[in-house]
C-alpha positions in Angstrom: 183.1 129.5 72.0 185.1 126.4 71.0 186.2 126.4 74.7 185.6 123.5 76.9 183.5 123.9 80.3 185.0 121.6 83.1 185.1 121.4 86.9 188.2 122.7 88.3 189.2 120.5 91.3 191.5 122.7 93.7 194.0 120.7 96.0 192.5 119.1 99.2 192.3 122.2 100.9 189.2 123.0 98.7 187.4 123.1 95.8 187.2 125.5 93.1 184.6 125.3 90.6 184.3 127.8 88.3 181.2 127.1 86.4 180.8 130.1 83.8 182.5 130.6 80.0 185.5 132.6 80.5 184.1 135.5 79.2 182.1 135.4 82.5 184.6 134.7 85.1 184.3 138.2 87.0 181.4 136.4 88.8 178.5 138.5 90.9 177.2 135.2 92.9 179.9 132.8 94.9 178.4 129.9 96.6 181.0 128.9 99.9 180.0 125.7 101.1 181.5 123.9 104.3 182.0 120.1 103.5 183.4 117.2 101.5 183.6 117.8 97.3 180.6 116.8 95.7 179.7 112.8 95.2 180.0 111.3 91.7 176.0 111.5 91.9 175.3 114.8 92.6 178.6 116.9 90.4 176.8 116.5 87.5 173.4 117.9 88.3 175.4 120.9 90.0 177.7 121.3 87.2 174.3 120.7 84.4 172.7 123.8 86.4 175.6 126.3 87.2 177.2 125.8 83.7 173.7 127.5 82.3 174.1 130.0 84.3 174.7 134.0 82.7 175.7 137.3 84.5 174.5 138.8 86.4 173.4 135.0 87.8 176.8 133.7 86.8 178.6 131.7 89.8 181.3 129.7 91.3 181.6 127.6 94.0 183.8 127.2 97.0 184.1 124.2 98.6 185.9 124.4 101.6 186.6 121.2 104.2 184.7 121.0 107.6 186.6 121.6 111.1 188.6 118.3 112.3 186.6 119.4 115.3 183.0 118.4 116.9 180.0 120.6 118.0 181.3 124.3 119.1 184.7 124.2 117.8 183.8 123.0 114.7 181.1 125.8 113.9 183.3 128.8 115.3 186.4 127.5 113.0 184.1 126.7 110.3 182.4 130.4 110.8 185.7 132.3 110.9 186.5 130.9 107.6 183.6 131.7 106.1 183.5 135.4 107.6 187.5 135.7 106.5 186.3 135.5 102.7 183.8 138.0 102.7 184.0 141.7 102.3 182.1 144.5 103.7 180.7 145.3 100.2 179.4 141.5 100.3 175.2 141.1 100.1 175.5 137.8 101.9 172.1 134.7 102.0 173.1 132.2 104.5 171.3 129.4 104.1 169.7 128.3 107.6 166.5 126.1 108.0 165.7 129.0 110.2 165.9 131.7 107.5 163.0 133.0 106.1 161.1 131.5 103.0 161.9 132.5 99.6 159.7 131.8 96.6 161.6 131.1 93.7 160.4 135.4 92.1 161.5 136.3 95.3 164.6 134.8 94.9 165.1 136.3 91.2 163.7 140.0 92.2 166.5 139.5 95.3 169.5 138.7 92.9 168.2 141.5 90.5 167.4 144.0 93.1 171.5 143.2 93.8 173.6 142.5 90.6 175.3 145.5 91.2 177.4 143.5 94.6 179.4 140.8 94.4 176.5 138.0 96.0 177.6 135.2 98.4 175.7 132.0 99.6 177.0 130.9 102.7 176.7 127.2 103.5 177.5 126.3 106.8 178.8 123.3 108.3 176.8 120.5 109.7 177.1 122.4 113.7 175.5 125.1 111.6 177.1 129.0 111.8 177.7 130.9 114.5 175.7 134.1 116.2 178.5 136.3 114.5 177.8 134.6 110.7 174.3 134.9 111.4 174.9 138.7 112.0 176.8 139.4 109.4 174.3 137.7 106.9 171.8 140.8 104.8 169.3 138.0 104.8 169.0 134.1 106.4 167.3 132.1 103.6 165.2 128.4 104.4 165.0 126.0 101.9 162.8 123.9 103.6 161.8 123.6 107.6 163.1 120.2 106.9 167.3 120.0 107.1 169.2 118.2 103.6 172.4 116.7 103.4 174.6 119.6 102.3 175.9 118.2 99.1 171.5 118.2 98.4 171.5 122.1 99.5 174.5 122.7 96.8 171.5 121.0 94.2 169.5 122.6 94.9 170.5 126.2 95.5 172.2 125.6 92.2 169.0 124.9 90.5 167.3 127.6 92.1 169.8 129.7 90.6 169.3 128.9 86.7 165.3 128.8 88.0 165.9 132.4 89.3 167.7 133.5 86.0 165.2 132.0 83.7 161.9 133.6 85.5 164.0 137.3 85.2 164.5 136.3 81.4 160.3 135.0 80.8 161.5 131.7 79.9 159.1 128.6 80.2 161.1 126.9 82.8 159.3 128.1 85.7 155.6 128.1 85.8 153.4 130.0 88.0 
């Protein structure tokens, strides 16, 4: 379409950004992130990966603003806002460098295995999640043993993402 795909920046409260043609806006996959927006280095590489991005991979993200709090405080308010936007009907990944390893197939047979709920990537704060969030998560996903910045996680889950929806597809993005 002649339309034109740009970030939508919410008030300060939180950020918006809805990442998919229109014609795709009833999303299956919403990535909530605890933290600051996105730095000027890393939007575009988010924005180059989830604008690619087609149902039933098609996503948004939710940036919400950590606690004003430290340590326990700050990961129980963080957690209750995380847990307030999700549903029961909700297949939830927290993302947790004590989750379980994914390969990128495993990550596309996941989403597939899925589409048919609404998909949320939870993540958390830099106290981490609570035992609660952790509960309520279908499945605790690591990255990496090592820990990222978070605004590196929103990269690369975001990349993961179109890597996921190309490998479902047979493109040559991914190789094996």
């Amino acid at each position: 379409t002649g339309r034109s795909r740009k970030a939508v920046w919410g008030n300060s409260s939180r950020v918006r950004i809805p990442l998919s043609p229109p014609q795709l806006l009833k999303m299956k996959i919403t990535i909530l992130s605890i933290g600051k927006k996105n730095e000027p280095w890393i939007q575009p590489g988010v924005f180059r990966f989830l604008e690619r991005l087609r149902a039933p991979f098609a996503a948004e993200m939710i940036i919400l603003p950590h606690s004003s709090f430290e340590d326990d405080r700050a990961r129980q308010e963080e957690s209750e806002r995380l847990l307030s936007r999700l549903k029961d009907s909700d297949f939830t990944i927290l993302l947790d460098e004590r989750g379980k390893n994914l390969s990128s197939p495993e990550l596309s047979s996941l989403i597939l295995q899925n589409n048919t709920k609404h998909i949320v990537f939870i993540i958390g704060g830099a106290y981490g999640v609570t035992d609660e969030m952790r509960q309520r998560a279908d499945i605790t996903w690591s990255l990496s043993k090592l820990v990222f910045p978070h605004q590196l996680v929103r990269l690369i889950l975001a990349e993961q993402l179109y890597r996921a929806q190309e490998i479902a597809k047979g493109s040559r993005y991914h190789h094996q």
